[in-house]
TORPA-4810 file (N, C-alpha, C, O; in nm, 3 decimals):
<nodes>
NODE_1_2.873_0.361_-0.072_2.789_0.329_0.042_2.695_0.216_0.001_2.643_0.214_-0.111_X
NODE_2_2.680_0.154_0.062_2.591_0.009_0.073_2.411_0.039_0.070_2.352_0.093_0.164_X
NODE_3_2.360_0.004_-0.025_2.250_0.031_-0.099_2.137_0.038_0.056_2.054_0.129_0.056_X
NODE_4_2.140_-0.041_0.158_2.046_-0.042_0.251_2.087_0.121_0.337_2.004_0.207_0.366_X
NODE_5_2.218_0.126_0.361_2.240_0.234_0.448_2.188_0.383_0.382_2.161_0.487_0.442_X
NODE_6_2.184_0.353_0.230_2.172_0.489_0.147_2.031_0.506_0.162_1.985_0.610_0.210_X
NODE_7_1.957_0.406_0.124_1.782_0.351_0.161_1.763_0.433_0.322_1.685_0.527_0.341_X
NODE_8_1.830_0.387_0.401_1.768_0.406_0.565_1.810_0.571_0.581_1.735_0.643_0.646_X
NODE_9_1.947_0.635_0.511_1.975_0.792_0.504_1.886_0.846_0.454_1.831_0.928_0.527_X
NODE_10_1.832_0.832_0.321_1.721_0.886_0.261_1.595_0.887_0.333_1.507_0.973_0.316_X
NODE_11_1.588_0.786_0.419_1.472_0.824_0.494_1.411_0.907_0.578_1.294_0.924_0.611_X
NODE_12_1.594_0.992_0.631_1.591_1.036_0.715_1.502_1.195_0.654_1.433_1.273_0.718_X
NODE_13_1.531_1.195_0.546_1.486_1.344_0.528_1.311_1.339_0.471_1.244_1.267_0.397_X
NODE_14_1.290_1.456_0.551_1.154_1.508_0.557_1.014_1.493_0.410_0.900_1.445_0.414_X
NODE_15_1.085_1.551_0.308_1.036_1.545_0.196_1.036_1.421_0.139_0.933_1.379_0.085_X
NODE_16_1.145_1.351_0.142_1.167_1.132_0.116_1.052_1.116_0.168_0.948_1.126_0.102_X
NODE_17_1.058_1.080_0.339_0.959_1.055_0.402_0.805_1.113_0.371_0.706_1.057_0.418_X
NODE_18_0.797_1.205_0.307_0.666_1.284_0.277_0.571_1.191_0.172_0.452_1.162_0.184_X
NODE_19_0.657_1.159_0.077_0.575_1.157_-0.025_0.586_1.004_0.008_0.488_0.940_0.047_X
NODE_20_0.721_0.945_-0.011_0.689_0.791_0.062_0.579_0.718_0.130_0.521_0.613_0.102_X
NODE_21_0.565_0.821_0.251_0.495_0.790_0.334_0.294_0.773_0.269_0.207_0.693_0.303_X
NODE_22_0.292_0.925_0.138_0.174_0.910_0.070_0.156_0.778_-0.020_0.052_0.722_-0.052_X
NODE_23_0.284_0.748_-0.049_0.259_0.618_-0.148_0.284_0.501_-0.064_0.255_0.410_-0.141_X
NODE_24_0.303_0.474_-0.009_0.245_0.394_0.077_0.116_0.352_0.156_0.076_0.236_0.163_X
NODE_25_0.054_0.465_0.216_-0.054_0.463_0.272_-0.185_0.453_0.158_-0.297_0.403_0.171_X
NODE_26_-0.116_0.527_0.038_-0.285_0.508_-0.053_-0.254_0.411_-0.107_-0.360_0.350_-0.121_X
NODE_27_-0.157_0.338_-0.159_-0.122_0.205_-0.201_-0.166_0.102_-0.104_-0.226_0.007_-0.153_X
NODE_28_-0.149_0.102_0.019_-0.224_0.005_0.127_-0.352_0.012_0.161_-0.396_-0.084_0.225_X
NODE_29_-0.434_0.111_0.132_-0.557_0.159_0.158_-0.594_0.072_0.030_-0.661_-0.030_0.045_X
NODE_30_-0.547_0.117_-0.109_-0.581_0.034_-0.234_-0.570_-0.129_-0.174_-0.654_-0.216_-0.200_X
NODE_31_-0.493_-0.142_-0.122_-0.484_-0.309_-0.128_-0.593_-0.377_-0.037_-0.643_-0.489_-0.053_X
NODE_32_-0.620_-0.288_0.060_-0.670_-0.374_0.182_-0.843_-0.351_0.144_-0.940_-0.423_0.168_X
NODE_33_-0.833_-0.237_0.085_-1.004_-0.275_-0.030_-1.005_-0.356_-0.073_-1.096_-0.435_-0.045_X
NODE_34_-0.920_-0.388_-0.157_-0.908_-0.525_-0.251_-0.912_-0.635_-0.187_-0.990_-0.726_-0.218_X
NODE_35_-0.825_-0.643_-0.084_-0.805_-0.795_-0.006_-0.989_-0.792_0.061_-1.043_-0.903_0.057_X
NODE_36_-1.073_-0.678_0.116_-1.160_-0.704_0.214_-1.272_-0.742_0.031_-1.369_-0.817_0.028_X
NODE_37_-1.224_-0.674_-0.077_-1.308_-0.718_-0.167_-1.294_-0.882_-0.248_-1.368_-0.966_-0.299_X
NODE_38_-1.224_-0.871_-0.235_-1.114_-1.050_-0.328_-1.209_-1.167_-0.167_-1.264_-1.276_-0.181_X
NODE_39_-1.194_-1.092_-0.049_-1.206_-1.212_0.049_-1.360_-1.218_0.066_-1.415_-1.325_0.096_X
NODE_40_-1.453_-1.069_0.040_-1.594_-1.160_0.033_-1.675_-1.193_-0.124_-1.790_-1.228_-0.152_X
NODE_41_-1.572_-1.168_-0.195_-1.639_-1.176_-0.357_-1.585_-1.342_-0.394_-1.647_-1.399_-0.484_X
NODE_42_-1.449_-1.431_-0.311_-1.445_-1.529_-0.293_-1.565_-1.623_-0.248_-1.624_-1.712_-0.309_X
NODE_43_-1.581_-1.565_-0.108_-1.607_-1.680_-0.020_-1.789_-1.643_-0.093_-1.765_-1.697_-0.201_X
NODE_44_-1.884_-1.613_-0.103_-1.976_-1.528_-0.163_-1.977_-1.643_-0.325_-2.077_-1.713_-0.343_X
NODE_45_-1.895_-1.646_-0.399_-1.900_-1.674_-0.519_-1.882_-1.880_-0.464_-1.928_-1.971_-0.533_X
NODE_46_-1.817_-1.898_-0.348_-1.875_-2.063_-0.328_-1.733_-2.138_-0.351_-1.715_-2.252_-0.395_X
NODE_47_-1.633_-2.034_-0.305_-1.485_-2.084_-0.262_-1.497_-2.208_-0.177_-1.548_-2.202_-0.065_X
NODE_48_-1.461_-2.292_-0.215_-1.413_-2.424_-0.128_-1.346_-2.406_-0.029_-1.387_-2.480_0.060_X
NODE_49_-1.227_-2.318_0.018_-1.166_-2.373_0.113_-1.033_-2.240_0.131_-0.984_-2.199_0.026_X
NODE_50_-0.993_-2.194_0.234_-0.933_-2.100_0.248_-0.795_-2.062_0.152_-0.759_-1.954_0.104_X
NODE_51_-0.737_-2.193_0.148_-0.631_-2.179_0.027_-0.653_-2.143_-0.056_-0.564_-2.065_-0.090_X
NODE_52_-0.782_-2.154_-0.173_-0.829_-2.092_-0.292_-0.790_-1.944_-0.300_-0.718_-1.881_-0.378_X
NODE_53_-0.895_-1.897_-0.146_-0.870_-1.737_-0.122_-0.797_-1.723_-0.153_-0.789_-1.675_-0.267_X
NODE_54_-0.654_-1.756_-0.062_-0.533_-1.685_-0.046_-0.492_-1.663_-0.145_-0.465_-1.550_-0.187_X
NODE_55_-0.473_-1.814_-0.227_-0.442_-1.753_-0.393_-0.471_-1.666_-0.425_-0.392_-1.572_-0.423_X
NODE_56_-0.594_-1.652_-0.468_-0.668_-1.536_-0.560_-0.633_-1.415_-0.476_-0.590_-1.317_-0.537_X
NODE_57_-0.645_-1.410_-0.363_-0.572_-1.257_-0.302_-0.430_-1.213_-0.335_-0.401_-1.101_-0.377_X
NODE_58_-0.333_-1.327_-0.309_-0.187_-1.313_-0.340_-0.180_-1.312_-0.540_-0.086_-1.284_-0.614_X
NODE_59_-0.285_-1.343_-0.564_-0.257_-1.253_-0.733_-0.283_-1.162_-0.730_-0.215_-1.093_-0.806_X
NODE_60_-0.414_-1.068_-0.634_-0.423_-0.952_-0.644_-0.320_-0.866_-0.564_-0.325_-0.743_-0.575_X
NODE_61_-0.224_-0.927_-0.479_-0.141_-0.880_-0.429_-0.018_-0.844_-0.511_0.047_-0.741_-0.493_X
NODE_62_0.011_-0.946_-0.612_0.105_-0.951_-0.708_0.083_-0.834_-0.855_0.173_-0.814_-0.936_X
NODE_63_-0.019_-0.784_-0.862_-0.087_-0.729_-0.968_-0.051_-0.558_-0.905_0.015_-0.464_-0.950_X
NODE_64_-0.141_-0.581_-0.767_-0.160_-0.412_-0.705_-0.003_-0.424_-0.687_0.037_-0.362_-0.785_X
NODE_65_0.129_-0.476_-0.608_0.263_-0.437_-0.576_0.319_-0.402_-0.700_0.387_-0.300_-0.715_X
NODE_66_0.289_-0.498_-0.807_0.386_-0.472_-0.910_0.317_-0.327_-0.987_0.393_-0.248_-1.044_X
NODE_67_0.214_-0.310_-0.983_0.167_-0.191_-1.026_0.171_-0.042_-0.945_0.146_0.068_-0.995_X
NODE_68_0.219_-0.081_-0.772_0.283_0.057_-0.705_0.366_0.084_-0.756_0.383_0.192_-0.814_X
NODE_69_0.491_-0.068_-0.745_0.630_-0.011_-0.754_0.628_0.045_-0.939_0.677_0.157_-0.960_X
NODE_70_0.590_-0.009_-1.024_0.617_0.018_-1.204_0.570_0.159_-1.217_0.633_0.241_-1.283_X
NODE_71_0.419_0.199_-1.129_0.369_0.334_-1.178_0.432_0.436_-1.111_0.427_0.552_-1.151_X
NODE_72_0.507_0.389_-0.983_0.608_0.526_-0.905_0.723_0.541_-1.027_0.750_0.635_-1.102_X
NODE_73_0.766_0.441_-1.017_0.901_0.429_-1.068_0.892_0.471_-1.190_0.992_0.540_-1.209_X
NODE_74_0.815_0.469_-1.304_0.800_0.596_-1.424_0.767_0.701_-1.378_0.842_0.798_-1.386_X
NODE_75_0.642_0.708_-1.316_0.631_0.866_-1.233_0.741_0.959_-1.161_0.749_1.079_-1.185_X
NODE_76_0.820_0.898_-1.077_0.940_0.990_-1.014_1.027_0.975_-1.131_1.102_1.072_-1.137_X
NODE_77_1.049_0.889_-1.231_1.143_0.918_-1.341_1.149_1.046_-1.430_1.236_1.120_-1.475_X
NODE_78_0.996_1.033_-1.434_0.977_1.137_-1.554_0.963_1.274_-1.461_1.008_1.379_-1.507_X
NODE_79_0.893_1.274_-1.318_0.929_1.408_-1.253_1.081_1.439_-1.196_1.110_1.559_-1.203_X
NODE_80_1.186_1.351_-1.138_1.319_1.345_-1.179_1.353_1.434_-1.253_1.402_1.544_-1.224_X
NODE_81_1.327_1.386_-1.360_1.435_1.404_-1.503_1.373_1.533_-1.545_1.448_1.581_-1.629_X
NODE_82_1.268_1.611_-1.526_1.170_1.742_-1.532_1.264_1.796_-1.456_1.342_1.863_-1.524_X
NODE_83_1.297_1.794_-1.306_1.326_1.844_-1.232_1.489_1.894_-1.205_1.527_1.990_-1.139_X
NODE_84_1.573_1.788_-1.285_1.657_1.797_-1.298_1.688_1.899_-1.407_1.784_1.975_-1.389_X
NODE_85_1.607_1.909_-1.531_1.614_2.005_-1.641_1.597_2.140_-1.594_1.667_2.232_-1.638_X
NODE_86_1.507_2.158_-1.506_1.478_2.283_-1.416_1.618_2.349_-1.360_1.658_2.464_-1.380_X
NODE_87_1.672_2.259_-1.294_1.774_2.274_-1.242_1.907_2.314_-1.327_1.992_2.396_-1.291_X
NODE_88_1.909_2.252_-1.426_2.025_2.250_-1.512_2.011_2.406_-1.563_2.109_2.480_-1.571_X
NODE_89_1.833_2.460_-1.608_1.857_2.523_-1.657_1.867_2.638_-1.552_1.875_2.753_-1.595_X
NODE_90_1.867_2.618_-1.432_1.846_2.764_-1.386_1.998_2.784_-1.326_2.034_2.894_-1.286_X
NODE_91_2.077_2.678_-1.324_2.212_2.666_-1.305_2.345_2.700_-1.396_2.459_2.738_-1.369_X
NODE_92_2.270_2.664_-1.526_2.335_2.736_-1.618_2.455_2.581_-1.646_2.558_2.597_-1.712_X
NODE_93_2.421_2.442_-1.584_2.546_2.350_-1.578_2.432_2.214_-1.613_2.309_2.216_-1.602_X
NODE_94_2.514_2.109_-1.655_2.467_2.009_-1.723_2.504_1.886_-1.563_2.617_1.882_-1.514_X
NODE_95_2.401_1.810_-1.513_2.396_1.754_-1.395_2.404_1.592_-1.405_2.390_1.506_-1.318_X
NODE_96_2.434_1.583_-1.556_2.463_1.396_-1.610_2.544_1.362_-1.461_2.593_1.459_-1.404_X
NODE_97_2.554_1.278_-1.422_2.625_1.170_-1.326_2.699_1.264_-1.192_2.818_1.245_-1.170_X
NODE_98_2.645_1.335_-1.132_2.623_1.425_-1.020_2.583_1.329_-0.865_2.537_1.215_-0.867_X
NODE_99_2.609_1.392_-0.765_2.560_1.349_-0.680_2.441_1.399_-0.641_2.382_1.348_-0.545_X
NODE_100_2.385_1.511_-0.714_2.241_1.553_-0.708_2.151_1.438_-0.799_2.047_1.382_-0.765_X
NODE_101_2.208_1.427_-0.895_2.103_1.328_-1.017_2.127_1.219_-0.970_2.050_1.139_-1.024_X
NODE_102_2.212_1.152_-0.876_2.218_1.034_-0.785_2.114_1.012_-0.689_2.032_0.921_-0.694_X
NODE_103_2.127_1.129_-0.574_2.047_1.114_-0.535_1.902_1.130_-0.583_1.819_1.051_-0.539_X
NODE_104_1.862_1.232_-0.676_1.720_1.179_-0.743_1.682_1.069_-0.813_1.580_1.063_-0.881_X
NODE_105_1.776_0.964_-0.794_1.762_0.835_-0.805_1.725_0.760_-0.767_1.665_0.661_-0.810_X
NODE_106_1.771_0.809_-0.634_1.789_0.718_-0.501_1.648_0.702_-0.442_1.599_0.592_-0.414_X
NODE_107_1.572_0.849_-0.421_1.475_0.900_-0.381_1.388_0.784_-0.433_1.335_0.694_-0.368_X
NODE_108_1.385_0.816_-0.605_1.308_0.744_-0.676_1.271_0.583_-0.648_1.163_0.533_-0.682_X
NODE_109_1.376_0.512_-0.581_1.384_0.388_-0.607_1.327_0.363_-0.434_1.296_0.249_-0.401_X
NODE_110_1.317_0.477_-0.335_1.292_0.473_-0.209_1.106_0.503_-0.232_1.017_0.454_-0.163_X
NODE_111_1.094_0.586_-0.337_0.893_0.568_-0.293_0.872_0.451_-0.371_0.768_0.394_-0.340_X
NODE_112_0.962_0.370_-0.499_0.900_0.266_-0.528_0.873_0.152_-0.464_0.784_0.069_-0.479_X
NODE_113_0.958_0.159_-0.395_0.975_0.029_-0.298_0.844_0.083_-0.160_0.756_0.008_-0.117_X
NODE_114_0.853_0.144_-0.141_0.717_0.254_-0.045_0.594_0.224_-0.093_0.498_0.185_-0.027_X
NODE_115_0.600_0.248_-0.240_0.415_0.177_-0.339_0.405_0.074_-0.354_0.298_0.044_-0.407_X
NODE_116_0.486_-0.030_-0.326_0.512_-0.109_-0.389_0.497_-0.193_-0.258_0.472_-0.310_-0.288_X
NODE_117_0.503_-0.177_-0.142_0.504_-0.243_-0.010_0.340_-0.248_0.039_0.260_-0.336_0.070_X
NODE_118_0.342_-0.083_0.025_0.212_-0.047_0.092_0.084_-0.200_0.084_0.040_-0.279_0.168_X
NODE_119_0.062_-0.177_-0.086_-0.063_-0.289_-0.135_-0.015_-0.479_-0.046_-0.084_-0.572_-0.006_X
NODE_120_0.095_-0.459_-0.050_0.121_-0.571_-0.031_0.061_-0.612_0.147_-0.023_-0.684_0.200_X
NODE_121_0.144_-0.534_0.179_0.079_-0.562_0.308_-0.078_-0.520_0.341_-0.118_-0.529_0.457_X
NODE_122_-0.167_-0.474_0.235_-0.286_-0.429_0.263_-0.313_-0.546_0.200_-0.436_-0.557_0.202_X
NODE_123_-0.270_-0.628_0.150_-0.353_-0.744_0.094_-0.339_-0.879_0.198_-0.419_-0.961_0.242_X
NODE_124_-0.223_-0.860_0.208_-0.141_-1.047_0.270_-0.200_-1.008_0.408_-0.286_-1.095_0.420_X
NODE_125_-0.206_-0.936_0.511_-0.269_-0.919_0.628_-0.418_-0.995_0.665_-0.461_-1.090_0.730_X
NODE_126_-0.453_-0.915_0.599_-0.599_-0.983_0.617_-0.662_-1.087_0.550_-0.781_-1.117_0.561_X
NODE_127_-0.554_-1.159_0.460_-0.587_-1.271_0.386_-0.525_-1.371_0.521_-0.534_-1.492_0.500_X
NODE_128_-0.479_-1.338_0.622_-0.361_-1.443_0.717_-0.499_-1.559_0.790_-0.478_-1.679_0.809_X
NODE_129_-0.591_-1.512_0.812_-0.739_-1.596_0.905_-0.773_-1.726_0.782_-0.845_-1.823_0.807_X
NODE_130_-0.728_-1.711_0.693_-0.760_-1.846_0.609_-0.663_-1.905_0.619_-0.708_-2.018_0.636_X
NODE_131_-0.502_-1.920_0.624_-0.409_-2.010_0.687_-0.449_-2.128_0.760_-0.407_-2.243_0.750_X
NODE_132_-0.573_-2.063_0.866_-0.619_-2.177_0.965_-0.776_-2.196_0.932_-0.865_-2.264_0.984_X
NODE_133_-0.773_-2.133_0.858_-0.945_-2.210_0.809_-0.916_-2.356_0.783_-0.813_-2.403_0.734_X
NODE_134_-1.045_-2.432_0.831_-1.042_-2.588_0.907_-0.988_-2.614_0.958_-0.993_-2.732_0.991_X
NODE_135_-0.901_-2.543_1.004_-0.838_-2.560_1.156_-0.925_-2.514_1.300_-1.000_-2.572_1.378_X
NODE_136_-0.882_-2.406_1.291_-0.906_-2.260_1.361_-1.050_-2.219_1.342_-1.142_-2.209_1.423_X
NODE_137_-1.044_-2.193_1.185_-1.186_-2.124_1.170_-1.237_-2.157_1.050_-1.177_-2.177_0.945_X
NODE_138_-1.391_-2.162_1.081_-1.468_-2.201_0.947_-1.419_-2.105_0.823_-1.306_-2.057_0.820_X
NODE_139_-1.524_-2.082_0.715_-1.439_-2.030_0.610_-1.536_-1.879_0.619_-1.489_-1.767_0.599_X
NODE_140_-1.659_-1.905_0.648_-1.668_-1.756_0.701_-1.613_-1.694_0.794_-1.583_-1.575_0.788_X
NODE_141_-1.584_-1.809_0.945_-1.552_-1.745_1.049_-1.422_-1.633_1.001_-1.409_-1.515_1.033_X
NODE_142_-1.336_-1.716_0.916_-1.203_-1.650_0.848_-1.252_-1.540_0.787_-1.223_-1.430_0.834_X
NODE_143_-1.338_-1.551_0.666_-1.362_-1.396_0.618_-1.425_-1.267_0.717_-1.427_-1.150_0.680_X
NODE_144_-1.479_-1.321_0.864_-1.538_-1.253_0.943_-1.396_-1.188_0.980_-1.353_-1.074_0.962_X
NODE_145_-1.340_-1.296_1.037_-1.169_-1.198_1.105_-1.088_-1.123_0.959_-1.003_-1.046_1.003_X
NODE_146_-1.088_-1.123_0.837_-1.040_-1.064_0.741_-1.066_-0.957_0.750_-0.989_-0.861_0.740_X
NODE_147_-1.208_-0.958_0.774_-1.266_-0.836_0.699_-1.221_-0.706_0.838_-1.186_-0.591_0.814_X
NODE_148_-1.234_-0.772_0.985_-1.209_-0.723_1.067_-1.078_-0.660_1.067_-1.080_-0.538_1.083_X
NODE_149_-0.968_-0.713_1.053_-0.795_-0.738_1.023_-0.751_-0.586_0.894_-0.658_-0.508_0.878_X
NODE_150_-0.881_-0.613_0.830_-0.876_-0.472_0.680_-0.931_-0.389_0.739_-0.867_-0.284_0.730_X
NODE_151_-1.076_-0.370_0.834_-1.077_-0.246_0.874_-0.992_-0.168_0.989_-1.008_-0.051_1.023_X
NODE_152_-0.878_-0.280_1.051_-0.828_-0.254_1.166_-0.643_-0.188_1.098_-0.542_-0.121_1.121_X
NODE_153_-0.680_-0.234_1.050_-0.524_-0.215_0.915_-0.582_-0.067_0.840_-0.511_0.034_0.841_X
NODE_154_-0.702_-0.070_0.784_-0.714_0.069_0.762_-0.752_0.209_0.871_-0.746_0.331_0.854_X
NODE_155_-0.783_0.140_0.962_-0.818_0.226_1.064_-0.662_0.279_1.153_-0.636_0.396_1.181_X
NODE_156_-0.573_0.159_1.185_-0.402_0.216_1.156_-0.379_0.316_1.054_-0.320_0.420_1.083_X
NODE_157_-0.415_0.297_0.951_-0.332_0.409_0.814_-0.383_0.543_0.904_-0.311_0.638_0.934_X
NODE_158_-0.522_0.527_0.938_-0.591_0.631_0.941_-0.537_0.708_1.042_-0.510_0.826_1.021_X
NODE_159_-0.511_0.636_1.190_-0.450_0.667_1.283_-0.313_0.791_1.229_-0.293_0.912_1.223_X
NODE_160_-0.245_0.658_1.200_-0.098_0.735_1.174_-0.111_0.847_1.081_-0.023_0.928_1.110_X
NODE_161_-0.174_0.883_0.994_-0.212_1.020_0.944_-0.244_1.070_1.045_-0.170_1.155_1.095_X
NODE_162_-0.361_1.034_1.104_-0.413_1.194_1.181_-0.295_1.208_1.311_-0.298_1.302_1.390_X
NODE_163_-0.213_1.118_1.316_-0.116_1.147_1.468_-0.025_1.274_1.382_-0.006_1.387_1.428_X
NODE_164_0.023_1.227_1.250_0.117_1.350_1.212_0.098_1.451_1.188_0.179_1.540_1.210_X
NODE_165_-0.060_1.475_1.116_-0.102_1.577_1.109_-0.137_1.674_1.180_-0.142_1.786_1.128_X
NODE_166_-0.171_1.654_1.324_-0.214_1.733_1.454_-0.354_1.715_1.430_-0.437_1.794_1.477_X
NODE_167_-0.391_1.602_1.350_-0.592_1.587_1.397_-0.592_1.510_1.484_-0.484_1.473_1.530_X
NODE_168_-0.719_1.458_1.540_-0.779_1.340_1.626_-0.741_1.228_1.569_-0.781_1.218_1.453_X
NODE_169_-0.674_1.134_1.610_-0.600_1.040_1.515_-0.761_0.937_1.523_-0.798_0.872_1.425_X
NODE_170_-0.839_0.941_1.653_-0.980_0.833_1.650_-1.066_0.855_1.531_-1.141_0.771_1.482_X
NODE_171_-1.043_0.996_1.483_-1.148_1.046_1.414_-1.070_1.020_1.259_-1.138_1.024_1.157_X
NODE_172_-1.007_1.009_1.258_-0.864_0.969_1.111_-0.876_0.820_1.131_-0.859_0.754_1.028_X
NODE_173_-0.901_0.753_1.241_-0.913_0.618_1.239_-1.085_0.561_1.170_-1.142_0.493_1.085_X
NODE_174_-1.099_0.637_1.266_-1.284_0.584_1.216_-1.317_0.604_1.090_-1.369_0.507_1.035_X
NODE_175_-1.300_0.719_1.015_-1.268_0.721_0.874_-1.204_0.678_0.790_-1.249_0.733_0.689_X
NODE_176_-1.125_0.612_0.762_-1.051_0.517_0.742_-1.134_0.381_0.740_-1.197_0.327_0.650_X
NODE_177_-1.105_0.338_0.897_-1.175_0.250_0.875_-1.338_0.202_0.848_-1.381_0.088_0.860_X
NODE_178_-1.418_0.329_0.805_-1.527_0.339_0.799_-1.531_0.242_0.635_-1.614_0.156_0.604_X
NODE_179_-1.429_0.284_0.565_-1.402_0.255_0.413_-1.419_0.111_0.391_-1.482_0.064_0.296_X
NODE_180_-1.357_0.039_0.485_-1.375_-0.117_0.472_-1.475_-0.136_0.494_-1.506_-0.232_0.422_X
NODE_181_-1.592_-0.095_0.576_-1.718_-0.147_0.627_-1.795_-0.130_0.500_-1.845_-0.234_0.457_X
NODE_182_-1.818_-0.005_0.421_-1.863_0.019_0.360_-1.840_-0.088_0.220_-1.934_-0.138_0.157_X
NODE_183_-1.704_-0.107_0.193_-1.711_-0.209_0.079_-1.704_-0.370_0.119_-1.683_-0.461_0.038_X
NODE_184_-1.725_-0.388_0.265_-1.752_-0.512_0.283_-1.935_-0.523_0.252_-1.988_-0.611_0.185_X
NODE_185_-2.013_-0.396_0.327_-2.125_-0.398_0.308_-2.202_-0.426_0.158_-2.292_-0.501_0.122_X
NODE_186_-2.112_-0.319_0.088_-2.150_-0.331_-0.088_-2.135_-0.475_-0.142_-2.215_-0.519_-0.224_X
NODE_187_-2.048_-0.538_-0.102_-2.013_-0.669_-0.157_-2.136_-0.790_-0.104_-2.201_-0.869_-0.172_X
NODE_188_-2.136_-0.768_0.022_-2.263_-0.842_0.059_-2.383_-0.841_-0.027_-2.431_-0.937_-0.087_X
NODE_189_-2.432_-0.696_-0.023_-2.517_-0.659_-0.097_-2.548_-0.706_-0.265_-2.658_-0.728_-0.315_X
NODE_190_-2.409_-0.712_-0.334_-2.431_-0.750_-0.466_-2.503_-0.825_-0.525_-2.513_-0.932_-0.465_X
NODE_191_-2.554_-0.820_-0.608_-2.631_-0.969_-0.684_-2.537_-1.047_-0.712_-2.418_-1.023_-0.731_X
NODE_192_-2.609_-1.167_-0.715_-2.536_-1.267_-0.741_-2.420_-1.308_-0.615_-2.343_-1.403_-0.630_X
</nodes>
């Protein structure tokens, strides 16, 4: 079977989707701190010009993705391969090259790509209002819509939790996005 169709099957099931869905959302929550922190600890420190940002965000984008997908991907390895021993032993049979130890493969390589997305898009989103800085928008006006773009991106995460969970998804939103306000505020605040 063709690596995307096995990707989109795995999704289908409940527990994939479970934990996926956790590494993703705290991996994007991680990023879009970062991006609302990278975009006023930039512009604040006497950034020239929106491209600078972006850079310096898309390294922190490159740093937080490569560090979802590397820390899942040992993590489900080593719980995998735990899990599989569990199994072996309560089976009484050795599970080397199985379609069970396949698919705990598969799984594995489905939340990395899940941690590994999340930051990314919590970063590159709200870095997008400097594209058109001196165009469009001054270079605060841009960090003004960033910062907006991260709490509206975290206030989504927040949403879509509380819709699955059976809470108030406004009240999962506002919390959420309460998080960006707060470290846009701190950053203001800093010395220097």
């Amino acid at each position: 079977m063709n690596p995307i169709r096995r990707f989109l099957r795995l999704l289908r099931h409940e527990d994939v989707q479970a934990i996926s869905r956790r590494y993703f959302i705290s991996n994007g929550f991680d990023g879009t701190l970062t991006s609302i922190g990278v975009v006023l600890g930039a512009v604040l420190s006497g950034v020239p010009d929106g491209v600078t940002v972006v850079k310096i965000g898309v390294g922190a984008g490159v740093g937080l993705g490569t560090s979802g997908v590397w820390s899942v991907w040992e993590i489900e390895r080593a719980e995998t391969k735990a899990a599989i021993r569990r199994t072996e032993r309560a089976m009484l049979t050795d599970l080397d090259d199985t379609g069970f130890e396949r698919r705990q493969q598969s799984v594995r390589t489905v939340h990395a790509i899940a941690s590994g997305i999340g930051p990314l898009i919590g970063i590159l989103l709200p870095l997008l209002p400097f594209l058109v800085e001196g165009v469009l928008l001054s270079l605060w006006q841009a960090a003004a819509v960033s910062v907006a773009l991260g709490v509206g991106l975290l206030a989504s995460f927040g949403a879509y939790m509380g819709s699955i969970s059976g809470q108030r998804w406004y009240v999962a939103a506002f919390r959420m996005g309460l998080a960006g306000l707060v470290v846009a505020l701190i950053n203001l605040f800093l010395p220097g």
